[in-house]
C-alpha positions as CSV (number, residue, x, y, z in Angstrom):
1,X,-110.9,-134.0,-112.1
2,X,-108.8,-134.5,-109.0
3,X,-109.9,-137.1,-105.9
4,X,-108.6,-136.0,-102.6
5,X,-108.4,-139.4,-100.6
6,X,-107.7,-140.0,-97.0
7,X,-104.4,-142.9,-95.7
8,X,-106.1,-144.4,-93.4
9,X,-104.5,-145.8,-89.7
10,X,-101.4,-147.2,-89.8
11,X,-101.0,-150.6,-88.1
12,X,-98.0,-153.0,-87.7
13,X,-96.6,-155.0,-90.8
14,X,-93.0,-156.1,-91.7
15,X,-90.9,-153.6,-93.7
16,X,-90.1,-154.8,-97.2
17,X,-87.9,-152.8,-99.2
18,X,-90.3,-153.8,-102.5
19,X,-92.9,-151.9,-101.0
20,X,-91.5,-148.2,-101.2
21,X,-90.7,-148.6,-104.8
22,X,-92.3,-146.2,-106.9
23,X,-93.0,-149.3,-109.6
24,X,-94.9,-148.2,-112.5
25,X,-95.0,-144.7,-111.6
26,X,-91.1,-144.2,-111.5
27,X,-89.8,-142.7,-115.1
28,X,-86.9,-145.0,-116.1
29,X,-83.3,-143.6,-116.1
30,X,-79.6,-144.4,-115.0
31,X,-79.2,-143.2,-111.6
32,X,-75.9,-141.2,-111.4
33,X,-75.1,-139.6,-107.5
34,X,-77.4,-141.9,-105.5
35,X,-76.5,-145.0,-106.1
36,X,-73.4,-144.9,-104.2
37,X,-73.0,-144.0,-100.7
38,X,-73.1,-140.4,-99.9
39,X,-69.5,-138.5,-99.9
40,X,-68.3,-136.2,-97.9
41,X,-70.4,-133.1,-97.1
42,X,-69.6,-129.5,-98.0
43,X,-69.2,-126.9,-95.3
44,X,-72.5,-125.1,-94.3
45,X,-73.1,-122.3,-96.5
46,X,-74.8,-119.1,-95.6
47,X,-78.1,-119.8,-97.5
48,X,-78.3,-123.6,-95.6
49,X,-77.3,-121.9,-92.4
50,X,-80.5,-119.0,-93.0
51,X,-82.8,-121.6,-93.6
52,X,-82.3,-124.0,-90.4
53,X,-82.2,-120.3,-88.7
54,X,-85.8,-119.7,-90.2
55,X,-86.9,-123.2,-89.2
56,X,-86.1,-122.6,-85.6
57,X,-87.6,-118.9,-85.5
58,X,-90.2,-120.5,-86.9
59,X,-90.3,-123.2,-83.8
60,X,-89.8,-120.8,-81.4
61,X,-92.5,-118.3,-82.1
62,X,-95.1,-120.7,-83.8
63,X,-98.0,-117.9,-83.3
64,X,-95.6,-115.2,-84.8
65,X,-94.8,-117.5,-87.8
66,X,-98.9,-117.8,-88.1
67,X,-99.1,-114.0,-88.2
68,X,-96.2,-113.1,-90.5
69,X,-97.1,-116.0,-93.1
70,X,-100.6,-115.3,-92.4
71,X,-101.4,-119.1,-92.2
72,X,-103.5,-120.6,-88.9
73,X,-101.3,-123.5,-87.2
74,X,-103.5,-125.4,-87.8
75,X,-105.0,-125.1,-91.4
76,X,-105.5,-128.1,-93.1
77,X,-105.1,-130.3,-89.8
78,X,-107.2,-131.6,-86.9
79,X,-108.1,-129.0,-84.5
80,X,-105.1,-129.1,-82.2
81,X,-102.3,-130.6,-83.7
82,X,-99.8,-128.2,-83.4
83,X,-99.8,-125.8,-80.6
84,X,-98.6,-122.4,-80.2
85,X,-96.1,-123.1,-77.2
86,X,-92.0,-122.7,-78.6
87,X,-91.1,-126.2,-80.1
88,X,-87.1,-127.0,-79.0
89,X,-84.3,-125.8,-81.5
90,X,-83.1,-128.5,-84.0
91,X,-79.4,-128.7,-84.0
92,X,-77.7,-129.3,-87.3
93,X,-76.2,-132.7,-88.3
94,X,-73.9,-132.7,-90.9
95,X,-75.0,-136.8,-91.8
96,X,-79.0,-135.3,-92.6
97,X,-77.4,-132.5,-94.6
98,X,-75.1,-134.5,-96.7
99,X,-78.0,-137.2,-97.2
100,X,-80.0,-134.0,-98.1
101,X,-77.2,-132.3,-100.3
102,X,-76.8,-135.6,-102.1
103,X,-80.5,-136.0,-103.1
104,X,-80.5,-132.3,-104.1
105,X,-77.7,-132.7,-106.5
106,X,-79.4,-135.6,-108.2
107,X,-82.7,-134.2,-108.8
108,X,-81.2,-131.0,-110.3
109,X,-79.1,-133.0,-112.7
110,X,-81.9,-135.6,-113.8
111,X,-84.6,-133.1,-113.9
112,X,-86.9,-134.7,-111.3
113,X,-88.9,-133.5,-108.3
114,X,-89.7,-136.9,-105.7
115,X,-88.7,-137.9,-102.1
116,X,-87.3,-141.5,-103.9
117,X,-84.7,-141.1,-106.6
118,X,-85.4,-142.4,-109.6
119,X,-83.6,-145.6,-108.8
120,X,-86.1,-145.7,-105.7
121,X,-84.3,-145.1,-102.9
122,X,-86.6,-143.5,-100.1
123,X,-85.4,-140.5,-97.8
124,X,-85.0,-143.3,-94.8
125,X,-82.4,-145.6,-97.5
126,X,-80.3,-142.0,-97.9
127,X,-80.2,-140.7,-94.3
128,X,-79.1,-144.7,-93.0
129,X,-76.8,-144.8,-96.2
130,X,-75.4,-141.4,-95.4
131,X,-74.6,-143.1,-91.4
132,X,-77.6,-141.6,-89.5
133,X,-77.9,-144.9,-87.3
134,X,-80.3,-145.3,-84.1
135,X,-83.2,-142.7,-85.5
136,X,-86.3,-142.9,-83.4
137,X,-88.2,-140.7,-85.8
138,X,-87.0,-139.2,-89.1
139,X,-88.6,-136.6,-92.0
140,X,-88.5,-134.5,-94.6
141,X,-89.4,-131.5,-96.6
142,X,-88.6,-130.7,-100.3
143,X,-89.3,-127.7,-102.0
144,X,-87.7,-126.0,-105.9
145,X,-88.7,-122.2,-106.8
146,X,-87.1,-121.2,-110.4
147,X,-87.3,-118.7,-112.7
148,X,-86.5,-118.2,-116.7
149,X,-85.4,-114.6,-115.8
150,X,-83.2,-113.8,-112.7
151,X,-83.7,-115.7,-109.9
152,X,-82.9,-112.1,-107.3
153,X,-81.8,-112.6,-104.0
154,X,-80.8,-115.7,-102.2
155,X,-81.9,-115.1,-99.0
156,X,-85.3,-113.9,-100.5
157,X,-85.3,-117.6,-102.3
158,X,-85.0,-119.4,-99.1
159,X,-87.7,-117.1,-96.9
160,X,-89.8,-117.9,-100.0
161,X,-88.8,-121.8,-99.4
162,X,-89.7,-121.7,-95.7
163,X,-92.8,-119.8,-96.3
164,X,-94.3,-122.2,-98.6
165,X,-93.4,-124.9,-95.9
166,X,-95.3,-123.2,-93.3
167,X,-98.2,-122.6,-95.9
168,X,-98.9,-126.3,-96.5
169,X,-100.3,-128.2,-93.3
170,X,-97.8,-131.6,-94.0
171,X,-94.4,-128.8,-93.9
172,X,-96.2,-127.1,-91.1
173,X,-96.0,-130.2,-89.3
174,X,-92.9,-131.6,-90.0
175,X,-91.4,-127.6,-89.4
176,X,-92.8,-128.0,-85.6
177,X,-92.6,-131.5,-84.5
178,X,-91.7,-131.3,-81.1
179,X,-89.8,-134.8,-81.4
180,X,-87.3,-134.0,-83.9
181,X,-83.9,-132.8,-82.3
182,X,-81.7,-132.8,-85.4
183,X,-82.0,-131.2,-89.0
184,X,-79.8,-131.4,-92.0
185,X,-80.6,-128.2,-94.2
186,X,-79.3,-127.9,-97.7
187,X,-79.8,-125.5,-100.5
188,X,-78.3,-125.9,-103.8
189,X,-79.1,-124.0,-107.5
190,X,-78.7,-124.8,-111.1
191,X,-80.5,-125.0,-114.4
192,X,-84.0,-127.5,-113.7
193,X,-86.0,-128.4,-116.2
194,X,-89.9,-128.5,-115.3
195,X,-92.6,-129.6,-118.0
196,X,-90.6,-128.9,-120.8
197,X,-89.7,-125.3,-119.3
198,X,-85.6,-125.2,-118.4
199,X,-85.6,-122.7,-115.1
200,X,-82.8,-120.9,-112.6
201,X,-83.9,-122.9,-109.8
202,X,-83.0,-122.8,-106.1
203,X,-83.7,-126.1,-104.3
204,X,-83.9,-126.0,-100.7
205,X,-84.7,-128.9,-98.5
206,X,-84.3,-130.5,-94.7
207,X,-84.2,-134.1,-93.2
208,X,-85.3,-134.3,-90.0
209,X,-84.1,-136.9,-87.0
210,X,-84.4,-138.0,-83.9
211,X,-82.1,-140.2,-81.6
212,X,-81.7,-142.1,-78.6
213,X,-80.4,-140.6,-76.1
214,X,-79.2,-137.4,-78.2
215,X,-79.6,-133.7,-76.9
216,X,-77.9,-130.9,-77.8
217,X,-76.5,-127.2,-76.6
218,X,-77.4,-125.7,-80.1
219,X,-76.4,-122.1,-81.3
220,X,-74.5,-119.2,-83.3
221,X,-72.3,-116.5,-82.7
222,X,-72.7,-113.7,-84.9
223,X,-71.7,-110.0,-84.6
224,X,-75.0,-108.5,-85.2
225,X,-78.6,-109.7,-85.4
226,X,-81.3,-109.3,-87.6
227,X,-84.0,-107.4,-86.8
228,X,-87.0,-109.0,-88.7
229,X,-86.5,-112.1,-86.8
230,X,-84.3,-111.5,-84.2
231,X,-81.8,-114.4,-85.3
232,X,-78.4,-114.0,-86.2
233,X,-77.0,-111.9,-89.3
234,X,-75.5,-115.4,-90.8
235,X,-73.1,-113.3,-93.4
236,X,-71.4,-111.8,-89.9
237,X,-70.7,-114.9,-87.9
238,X,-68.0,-115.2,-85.4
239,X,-65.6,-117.9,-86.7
240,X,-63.4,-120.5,-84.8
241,X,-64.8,-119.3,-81.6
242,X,-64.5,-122.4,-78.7
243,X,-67.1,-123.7,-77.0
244,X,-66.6,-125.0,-74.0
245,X,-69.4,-126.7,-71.2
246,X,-68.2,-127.5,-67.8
247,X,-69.8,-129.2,-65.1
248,X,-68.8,-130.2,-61.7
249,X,-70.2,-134.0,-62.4
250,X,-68.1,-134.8,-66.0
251,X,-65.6,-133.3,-67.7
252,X,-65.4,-130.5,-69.9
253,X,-66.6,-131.0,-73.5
254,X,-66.2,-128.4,-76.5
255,X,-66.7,-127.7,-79.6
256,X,-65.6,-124.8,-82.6
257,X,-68.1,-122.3,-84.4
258,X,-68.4,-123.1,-88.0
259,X,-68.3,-120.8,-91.2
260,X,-71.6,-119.1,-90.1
261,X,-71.4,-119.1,-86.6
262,X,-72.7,-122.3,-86.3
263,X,-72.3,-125.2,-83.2
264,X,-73.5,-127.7,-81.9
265,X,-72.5,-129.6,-78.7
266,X,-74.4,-133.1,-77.4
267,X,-74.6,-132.8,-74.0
268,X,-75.5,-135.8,-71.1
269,X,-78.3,-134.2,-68.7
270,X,-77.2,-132.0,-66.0
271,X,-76.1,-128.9,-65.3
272,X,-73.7,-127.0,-67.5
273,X,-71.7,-123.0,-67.6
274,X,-71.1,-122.4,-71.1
275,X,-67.7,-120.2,-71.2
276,X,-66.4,-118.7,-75.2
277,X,-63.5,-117.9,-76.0
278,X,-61.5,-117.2,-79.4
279,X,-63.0,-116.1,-82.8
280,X,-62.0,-112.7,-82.0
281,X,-63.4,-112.4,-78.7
282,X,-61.3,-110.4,-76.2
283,X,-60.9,-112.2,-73.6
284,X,-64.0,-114.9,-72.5
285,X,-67.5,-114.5,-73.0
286,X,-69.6,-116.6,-70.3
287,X,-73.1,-117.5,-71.4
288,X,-74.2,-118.5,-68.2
289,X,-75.4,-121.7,-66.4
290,X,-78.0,-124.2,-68.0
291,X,-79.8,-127.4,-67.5
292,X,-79.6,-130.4,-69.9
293,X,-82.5,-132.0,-70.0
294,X,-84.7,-134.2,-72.2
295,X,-84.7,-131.3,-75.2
296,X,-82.2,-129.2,-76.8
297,X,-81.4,-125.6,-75.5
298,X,-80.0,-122.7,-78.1
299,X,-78.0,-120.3,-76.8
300,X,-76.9,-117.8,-79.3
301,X,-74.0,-115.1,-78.5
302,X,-72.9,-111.9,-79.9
303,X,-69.4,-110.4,-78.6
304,X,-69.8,-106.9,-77.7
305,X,-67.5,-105.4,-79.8
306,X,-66.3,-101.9,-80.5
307,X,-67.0,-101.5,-84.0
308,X,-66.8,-98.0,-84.3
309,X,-66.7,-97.6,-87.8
310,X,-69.9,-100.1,-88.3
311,X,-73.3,-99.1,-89.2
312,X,-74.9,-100.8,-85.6
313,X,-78.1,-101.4,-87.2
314,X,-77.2,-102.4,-90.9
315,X,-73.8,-102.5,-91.5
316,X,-74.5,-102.0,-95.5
317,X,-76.3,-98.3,-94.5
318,X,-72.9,-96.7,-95.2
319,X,-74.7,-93.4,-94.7
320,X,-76.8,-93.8,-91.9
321,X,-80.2,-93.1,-94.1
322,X,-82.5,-96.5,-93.6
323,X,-82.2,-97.5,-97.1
324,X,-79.6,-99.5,-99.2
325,X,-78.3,-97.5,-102.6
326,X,-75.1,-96.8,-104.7
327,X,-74.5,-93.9,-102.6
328,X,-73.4,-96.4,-99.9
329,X,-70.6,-97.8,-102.2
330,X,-70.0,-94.3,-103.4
331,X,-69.1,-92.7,-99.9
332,X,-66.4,-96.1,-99.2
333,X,-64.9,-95.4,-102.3
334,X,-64.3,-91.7,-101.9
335,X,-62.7,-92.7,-98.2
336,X,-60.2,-95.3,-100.2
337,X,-59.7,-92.4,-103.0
338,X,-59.1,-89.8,-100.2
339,X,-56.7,-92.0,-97.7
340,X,-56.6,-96.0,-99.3
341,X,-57.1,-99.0,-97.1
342,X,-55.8,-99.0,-93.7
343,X,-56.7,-99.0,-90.2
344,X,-59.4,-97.1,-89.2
345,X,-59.4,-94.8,-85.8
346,X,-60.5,-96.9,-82.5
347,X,-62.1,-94.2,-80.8
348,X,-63.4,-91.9,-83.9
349,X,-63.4,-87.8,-82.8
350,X,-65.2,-85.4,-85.0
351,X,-65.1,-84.4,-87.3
352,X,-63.4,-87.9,-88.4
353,X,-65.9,-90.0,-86.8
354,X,-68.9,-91.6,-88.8
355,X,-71.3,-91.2,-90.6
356,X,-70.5,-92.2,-93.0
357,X,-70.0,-96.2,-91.5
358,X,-67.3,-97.2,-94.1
359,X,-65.9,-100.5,-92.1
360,X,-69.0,-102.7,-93.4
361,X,-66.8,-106.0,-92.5
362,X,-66.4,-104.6,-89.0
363,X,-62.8,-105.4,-89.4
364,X,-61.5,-102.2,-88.1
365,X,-60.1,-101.6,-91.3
366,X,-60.9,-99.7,-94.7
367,X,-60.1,-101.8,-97.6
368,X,-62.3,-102.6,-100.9
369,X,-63.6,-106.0,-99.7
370,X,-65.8,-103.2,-97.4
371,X,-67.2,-101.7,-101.2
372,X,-67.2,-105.6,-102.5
373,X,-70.2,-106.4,-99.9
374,X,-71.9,-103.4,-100.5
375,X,-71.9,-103.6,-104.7
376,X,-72.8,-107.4,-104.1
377,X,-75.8,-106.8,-101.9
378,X,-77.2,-104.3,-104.7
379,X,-76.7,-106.8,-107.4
380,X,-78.6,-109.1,-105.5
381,X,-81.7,-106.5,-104.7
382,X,-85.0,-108.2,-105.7
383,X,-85.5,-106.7,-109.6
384,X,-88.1,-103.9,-110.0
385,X,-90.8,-106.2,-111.5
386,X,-93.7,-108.3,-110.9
387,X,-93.1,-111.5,-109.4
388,X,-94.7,-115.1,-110.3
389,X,-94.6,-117.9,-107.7
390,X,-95.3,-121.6,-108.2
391,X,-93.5,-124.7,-107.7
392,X,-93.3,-128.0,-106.2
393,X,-92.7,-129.0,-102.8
394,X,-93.1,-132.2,-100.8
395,X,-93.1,-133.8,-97.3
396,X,-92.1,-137.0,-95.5
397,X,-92.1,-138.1,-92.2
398,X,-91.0,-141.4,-90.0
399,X,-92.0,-142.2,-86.6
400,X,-91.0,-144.9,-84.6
401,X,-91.3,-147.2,-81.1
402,X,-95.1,-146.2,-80.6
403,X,-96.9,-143.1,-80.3
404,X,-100.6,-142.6,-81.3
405,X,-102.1,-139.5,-83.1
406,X,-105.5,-140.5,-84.1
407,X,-107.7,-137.8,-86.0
408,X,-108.7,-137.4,-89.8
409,X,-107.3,-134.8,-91.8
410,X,-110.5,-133.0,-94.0
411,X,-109.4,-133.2,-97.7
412,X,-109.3,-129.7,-99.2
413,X,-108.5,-128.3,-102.7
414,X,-105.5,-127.3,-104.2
415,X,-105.2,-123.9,-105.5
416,X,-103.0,-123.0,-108.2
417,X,-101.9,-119.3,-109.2
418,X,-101.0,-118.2,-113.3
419,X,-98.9,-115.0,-113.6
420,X,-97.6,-113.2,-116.9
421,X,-94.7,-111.0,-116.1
422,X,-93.7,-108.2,-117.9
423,X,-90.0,-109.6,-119.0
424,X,-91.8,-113.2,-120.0
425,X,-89.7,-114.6,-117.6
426,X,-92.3,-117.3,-115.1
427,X,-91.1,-118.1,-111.5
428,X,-91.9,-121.2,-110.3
429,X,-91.6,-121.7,-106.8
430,X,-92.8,-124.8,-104.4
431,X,-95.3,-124.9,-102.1
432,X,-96.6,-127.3,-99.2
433,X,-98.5,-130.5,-98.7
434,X,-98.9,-133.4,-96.8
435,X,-97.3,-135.2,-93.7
436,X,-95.2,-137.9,-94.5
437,X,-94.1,-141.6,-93.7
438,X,-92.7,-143.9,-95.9
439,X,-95.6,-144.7,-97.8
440,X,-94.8,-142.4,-100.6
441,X,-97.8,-140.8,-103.1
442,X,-96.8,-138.5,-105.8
443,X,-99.3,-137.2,-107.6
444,X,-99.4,-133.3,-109.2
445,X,-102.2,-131.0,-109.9
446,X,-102.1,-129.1,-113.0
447,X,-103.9,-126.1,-114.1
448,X,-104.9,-124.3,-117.7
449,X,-102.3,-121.8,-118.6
450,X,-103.4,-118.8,-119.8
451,X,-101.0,-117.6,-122.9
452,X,-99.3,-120.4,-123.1
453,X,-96.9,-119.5,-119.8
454,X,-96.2,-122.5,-117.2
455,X,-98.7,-123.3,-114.3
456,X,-98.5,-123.5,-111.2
457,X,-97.7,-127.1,-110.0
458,X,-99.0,-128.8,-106.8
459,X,-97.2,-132.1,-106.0
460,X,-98.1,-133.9,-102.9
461,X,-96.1,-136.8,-102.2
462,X,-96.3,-139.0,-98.6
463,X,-94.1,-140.9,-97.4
464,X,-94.4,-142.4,-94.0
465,X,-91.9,-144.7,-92.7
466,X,-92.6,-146.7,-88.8
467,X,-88.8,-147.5,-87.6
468,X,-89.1,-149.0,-85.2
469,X,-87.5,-153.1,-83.8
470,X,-89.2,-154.5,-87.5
471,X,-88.5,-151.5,-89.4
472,X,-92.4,-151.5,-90.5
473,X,-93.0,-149.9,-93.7
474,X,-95.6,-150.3,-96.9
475,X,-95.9,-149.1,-100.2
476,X,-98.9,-146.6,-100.6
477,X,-100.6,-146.6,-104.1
478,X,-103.1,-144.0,-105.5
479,X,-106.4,-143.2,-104.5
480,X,-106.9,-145.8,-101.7
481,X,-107.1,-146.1,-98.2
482,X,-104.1,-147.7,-96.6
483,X,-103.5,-149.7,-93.3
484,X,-99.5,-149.2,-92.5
485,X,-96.9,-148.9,-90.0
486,X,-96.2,-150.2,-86.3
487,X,-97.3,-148.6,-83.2
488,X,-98.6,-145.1,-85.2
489,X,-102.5,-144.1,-85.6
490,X,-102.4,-141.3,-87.8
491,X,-104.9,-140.2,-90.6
492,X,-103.1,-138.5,-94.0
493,X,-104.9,-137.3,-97.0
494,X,-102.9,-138.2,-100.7
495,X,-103.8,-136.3,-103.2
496,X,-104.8,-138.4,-106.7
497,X,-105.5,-137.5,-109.9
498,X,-108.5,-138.6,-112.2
499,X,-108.7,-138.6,-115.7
């Protein structure tokens, strides 16, 4: 039998670092990444660089997010609590992702699932550790979707990720925060052993920060956008591209796009004309004049480019039909048979003009890294099969220097979903729960399994952490009420389980 309880308000005490140990709870085992500090971090990938994309399409267009994921905003949270106006962009820190990438790694390679490590260190211990200094609120969200077949597309993984986020009203939350200005998003994959079951897994999660006096000119340059959610196509970004803001009150301040497309710029308040040049830009690109104010502005860019020789609307439909198939990497072949690599025609007459679009790069030339993306993005096609989804997820959240949010969440069920797929391979993906401070609950749900195949696994751990001039915090234990934190009224439901 399971007892949903209710945290109750959080009032002032004394931060002690006893009190966000998980104690008897905590399985015992010799920590190996995260007990020294964190190193240094790994360039962005594309999968990390997709996900804060969906977190900030998911910020901008809160009431589209509702409808695509088919979730209210507000399920599972007081009437309210989240509107549907655009939340501002988070801009990535590379400190939050390597705190993030660290505490990845380690759970992967001691098989565990938790916002503190099994030495105890709390989310707030890794992102200060990893240098993130001066944080007026801070948070997190976890989340692990695995499979003992094939785990299919990576891309498909991380939507998967983010939805689940969005599905649980803590994620939700933390997703659309209007305070947070910062993100650190990592994704990492390896062999995870759940309940005795060893899984492909894809672990995906973001720490969240805010602080003083911080605000940013966020964005991406990219030579094409997706259509789904108008963001930018991450696996064509426009590389080593400058930045550069100008002002007639301070000097000019720049910054480089990253292996994705990626930059961020902190900018003072004022007013700013935001001039690109490089990456493969002719000439410069001016993205116009804006205002620096209190919250973080995103301007993306794409280079209008002559790509000729390009598929305009999906640079893998070699043949112009809609649809991705081998006939796609047939048709760039037969061009490399028929002529080799070279460069292609600038201004294509017919009849050698496309279709078919055989310069997939959108390099101007034909070469078989064009045939290499194609062949990839079929082996990575979802398989033709039924799918199982379950998983763990979890949330965490910090606030500090005041701030008062004062209604009771309703407790409410946890459902779990069984699947038997046809291949007897399970998924297991994650799914949502609670806000989060550094009070930290972890407790899962399990349900019967039918056959003998793994269950679906709910765990919903809180953490909620007050940082403010006495760095308030207090250990949260099971099933009870709680009075924590300094300057914060804020109800959260912890989920416990009764025998």
């Amino acid at each position: 039998m399971q007892d949903f309880g209710l945290v109750k308000r959080l009032s002032s005490t004394r931060r002690r670092r006893s009190d966000v140990r998980r104690g008897s709870q905590r399985r015992c085992a010799v920590e190996t990444l995260e007990a020294r500090v964190l190193f240094s971090v790994s360039p962005m990938s594309v999968a990390e660089q997709y996900m804060h994309e969906l977190v900030n399409w998911v910020r901008a267009h809160p009431a589209e997010a509702s409808t695509r994921y088919g979730v209210a905003l507000n399920a599972g949270l007081p009437a309210g609590t989240i509107t549907a106006d655009p939340k501002p962009p988070l801009a990535r820190n590379d400190v939050l992702r390597e705190a993030m990438q660290g505490h990845l790694g380690d759970m992967l390679a001691q098989d565990y699932f938790d916002h503190d490590s099994l030495s105890g260190t709390s989310f707030v211990d890794r992102i200060e550790a990893a240098g993130y200094s001066g944080w007026e609120a801070a948070g997190e969200n976890i989340a692990w979707r695995g499979s003992t077949g094939s785990m299919g597309p990576v891309f498909d993984t991380v939507e998967s990720i983010v939805q689940g986020w969005f599905e649980s009203a803590g994620h939700r939350q933390n997703m659309l925060r209007p305070e947070f200005r910062e993100a650190g998003s990592s994704y990492a994959v390896g062999e995870f052993t759940w309940e005795g079951v060893s899984y492909n897994a894809g672990m995906g999660g973001q720490d969240f920060g805010t602080r003083t006096g911080q605000v940013f000119l966020t964005g991406n340059g990219c030579w094409q956008r997706l259509t789904t959610f108008d963001i930018c196509d991450v696996t064509d970004p426009v590389v080593g591209a400058t930045i550069t803001a100008m002002s007639a009150s301070a000097n000019p301040l720049s910054t480089t796009t990253g292996p994705t497309g990626e930059y961020d710029l902190a900018l003072p308040p004022g007013e700013w004309s935001i001039v690109v040049t490089g990456g493969g830009i002719d000439g410069s690109l001016s993205l116009g004049e804006l205002s620096i104010g209190t919250a973080n502005v995103k301007l993306d860019f794409t280079p209008d480019a002559s790509k000729p020789w390009q598929n305009p609307t999906d640079r893998l439909d070699v043949n112009n039909d809609q649809m991705l198939s081998p006939i796609d990497a047939l048709l760039v072949i037969n061009q490399l048979n028929l002529g080799g690599a070279g460069t292609l025609p600038k201004s294509p007459v017919p009849p050698v003009a496309p279709p078919p679009y055989v310069d997939v790069n959108g390099d101007g030339e034909l070469s078989p890294v064009d045939v290499l993306i194609v062949i990839t993005a079929l082996n990575t096609r979802p398989a033709p099969e039924a799918e199982f989804d379950s998983g763990e997820s979890a949330a965490a959240f910090a606030l500090s220097n005041g701030g008062t949010l004062n209604a009771a969440v309703p407790t409410y069920p946890i459902v779990g979903v069984v699947a038997v797929l046809e291949s007897n391979a399970v998924d297991h993906e994650s799914e949502g729960d609670e806000p989060t401070t550094s009070t930290r609950l972890n407790t899962p749900a399990n349900s019967p399994s039918p056959l003998g195949q793994p269950t679906d696994r709910w765990s919903s751990p809180t953490q909620y952490a007050d940082r403010g001039p006495t760095e308030s915090f207090r250990r949260a234990r099971f099933g009870q009420r709680h009075t924590d934190l300094e300057s914060v009224d804020q109800f959260y439901r912890e989920l416990a389980t009764v025998d």
